[in-house]
C-alpha positions as a Markdown table, in Angstrom:
| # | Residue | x | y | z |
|---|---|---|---|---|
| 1 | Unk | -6.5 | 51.1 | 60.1 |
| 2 | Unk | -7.6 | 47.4 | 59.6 |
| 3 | Unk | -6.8 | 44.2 | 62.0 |
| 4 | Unk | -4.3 | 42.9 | 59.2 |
| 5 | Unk | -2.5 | 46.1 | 58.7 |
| 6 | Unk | -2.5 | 46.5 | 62.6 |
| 7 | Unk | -1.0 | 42.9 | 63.4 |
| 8 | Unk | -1.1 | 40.2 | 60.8 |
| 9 | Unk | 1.1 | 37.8 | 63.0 |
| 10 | Unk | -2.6 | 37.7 | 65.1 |
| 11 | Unk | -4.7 | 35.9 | 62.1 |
| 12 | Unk | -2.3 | 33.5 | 62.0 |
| 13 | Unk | -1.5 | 32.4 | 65.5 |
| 14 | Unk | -1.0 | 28.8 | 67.2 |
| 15 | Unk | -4.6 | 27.0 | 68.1 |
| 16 | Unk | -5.6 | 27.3 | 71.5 |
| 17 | Unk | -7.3 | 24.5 | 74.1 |
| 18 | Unk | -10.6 | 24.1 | 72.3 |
| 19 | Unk | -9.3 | 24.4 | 68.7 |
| 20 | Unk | -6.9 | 21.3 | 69.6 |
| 21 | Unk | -9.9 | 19.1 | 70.6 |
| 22 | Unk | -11.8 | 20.4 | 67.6 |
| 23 | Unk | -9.2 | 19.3 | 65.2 |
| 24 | Unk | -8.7 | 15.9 | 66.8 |
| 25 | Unk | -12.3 | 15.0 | 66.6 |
| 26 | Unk | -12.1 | 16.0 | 62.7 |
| 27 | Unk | -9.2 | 14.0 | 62.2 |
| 28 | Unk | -10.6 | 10.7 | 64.2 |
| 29 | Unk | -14.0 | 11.6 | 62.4 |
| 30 | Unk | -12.2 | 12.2 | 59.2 |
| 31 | Unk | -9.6 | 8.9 | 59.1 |
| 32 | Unk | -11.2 | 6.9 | 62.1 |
| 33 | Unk | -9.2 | 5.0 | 64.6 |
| 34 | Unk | -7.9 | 2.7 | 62.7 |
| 35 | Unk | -5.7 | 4.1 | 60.0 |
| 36 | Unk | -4.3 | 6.7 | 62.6 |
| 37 | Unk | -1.7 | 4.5 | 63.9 |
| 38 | Unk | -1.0 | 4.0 | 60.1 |
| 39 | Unk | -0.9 | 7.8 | 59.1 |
| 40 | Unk | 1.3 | 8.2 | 61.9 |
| 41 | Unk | 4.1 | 5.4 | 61.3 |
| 42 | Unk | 4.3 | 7.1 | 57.9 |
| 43 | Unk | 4.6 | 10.2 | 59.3 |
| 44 | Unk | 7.8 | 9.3 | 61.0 |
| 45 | Unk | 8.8 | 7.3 | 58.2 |
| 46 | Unk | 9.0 | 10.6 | 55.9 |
| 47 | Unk | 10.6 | 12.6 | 58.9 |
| 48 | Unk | 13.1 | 10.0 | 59.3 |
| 49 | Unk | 14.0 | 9.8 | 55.7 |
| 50 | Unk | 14.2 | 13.8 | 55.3 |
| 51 | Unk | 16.9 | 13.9 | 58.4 |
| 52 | Unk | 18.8 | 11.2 | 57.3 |
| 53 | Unk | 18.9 | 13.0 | 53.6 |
| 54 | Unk | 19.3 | 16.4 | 55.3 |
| 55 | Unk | 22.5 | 14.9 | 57.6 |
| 56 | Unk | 24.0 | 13.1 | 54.3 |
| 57 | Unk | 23.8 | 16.6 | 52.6 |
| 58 | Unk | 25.4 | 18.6 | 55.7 |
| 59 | Unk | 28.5 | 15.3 | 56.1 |
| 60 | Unk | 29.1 | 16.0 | 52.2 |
| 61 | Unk | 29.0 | 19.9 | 52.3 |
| 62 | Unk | 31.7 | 19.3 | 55.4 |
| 63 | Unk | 34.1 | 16.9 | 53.7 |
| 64 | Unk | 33.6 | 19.0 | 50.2 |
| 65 | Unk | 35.0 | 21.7 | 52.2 |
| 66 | Unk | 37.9 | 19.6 | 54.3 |
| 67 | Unk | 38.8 | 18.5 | 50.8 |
| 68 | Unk | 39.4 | 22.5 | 49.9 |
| 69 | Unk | 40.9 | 23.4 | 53.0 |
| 70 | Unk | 43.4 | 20.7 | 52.4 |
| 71 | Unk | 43.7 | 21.4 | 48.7 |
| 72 | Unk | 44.7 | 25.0 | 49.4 |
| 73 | Unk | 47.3 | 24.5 | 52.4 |
């Protein structure tokens, strides 16, 4: 029996201590020091804009369906 048909959760499991400081020296080598601060504020921006798009869908879903409840009563 093969590793993957034994436990393929195990390929794909969260970086440990080293692999963390690996990956941050790629990225600083990658984009340097400068634009990370830049990357980052971008980052949020997106994240921000999703939640605020995912909470207007969730309010709208809510008063579609206190609109029907009232309909119906």
């Amino acid at each position: 029996m093969s590793l993957l048909q034994a436990n393929p959760v195990m390929l794909f499991s969260m970086p440990g201590g080293m692999e963390w400081v690996l990956i941050i020296l790629a990225v600083l080598i990658l984009f340097g020091g400068r634009k990370i601060p830049e990357f980052m504020r971008g980052l949020g921006k997106g994240i921000r804009e999703f939640n605020d798009a995912k909470s207007n869908v969730k309010k709208e879903i809510e008063e579609g369906m206190n609109e029907k409840d009232k309909a119906s009563a």
